[in-house]
C-alpha positions as CSV (number, residue, x, y, z in Angstrom):
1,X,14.9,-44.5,63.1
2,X,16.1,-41.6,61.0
3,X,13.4,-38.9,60.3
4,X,14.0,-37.6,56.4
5,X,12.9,-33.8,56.4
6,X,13.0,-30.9,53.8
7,X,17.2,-31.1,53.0
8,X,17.3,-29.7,49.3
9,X,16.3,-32.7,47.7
10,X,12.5,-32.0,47.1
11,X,11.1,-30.2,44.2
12,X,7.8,-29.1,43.1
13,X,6.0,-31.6,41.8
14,X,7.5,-34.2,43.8
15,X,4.6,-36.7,45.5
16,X,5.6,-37.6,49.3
17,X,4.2,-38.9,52.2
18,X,3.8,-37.2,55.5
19,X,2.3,-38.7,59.1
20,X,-0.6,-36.2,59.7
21,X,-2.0,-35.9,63.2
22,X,-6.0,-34.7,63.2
23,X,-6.1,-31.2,64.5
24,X,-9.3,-32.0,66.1
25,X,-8.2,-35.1,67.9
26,X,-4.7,-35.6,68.3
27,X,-4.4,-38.9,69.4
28,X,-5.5,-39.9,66.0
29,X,-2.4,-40.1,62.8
30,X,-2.0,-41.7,59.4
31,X,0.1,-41.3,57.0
32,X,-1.0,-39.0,53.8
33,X,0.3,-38.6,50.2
34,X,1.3,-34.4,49.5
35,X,2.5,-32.4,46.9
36,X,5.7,-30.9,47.5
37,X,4.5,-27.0,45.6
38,X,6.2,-23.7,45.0
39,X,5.1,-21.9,48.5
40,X,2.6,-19.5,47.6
41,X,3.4,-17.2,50.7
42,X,6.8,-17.2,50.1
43,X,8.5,-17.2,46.4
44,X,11.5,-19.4,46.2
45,X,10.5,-22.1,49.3
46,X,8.3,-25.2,48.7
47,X,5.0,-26.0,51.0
48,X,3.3,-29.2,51.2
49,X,-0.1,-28.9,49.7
50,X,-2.5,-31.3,51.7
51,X,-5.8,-31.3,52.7
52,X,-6.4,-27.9,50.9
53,X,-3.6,-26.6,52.9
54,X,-0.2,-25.0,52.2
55,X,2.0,-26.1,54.7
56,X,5.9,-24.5,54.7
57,X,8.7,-27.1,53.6
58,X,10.9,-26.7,56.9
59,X,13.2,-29.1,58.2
60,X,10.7,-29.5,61.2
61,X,8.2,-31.8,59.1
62,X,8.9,-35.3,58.8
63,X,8.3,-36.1,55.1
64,X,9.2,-39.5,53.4
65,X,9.5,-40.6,49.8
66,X,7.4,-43.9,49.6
67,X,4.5,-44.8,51.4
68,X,6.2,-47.5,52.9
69,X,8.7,-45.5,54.2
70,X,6.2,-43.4,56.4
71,X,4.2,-46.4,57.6
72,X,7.5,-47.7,59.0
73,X,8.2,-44.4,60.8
74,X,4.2,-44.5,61.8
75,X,4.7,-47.8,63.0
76,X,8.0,-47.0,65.2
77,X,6.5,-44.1,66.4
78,X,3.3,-44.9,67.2
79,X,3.4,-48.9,67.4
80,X,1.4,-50.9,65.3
81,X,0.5,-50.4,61.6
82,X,-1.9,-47.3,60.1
83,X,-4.5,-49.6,59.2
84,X,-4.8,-51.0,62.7
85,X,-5.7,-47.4,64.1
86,X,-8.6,-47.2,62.3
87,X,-10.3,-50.6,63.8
């Protein structure tokens, strides 16, 4: 399964997907739509913005094109499909 990652190719503007663990309980994940955004912080790099939070662009973040695409890396990373971890 190849992880697609900040390479060049995003711009602002740009809607993509991410797999987003709860920061309050980490053994929950789904996969979210972001906004690839001029970084705030830093002029000239692109941040994620979701959930009210900038988030830097880094090749470290797992970030995918379609939503399809991130519920198939959410499914062979975490077994199952998104919508079963929330029965």
């Amino acid at each position: 399964m190849e992880i697609y990652n900040a390479n060049g190719n995003y711009k602002a503007g740009d809607i993509v997907y991410v797999i987003y663990r709860n920061p309050h309980t980490q053994d929950v994940a789904n996969v979210q739509q972001a906004a690839v955004i001029h970084d705030p912080e830093n002029p000239g790099a692109l941040a994620v913005f979701l959930y009210e939070t900038y988030y830097p662009l880094t090749a470290e973040m797992a970030v995918y094109t379609t939503e399809s695409e991130a519920n198939e890396a959410y499914s062979y990373y975490f077994g199952g499909t998104v919508e079963e971890s929330f029965q």
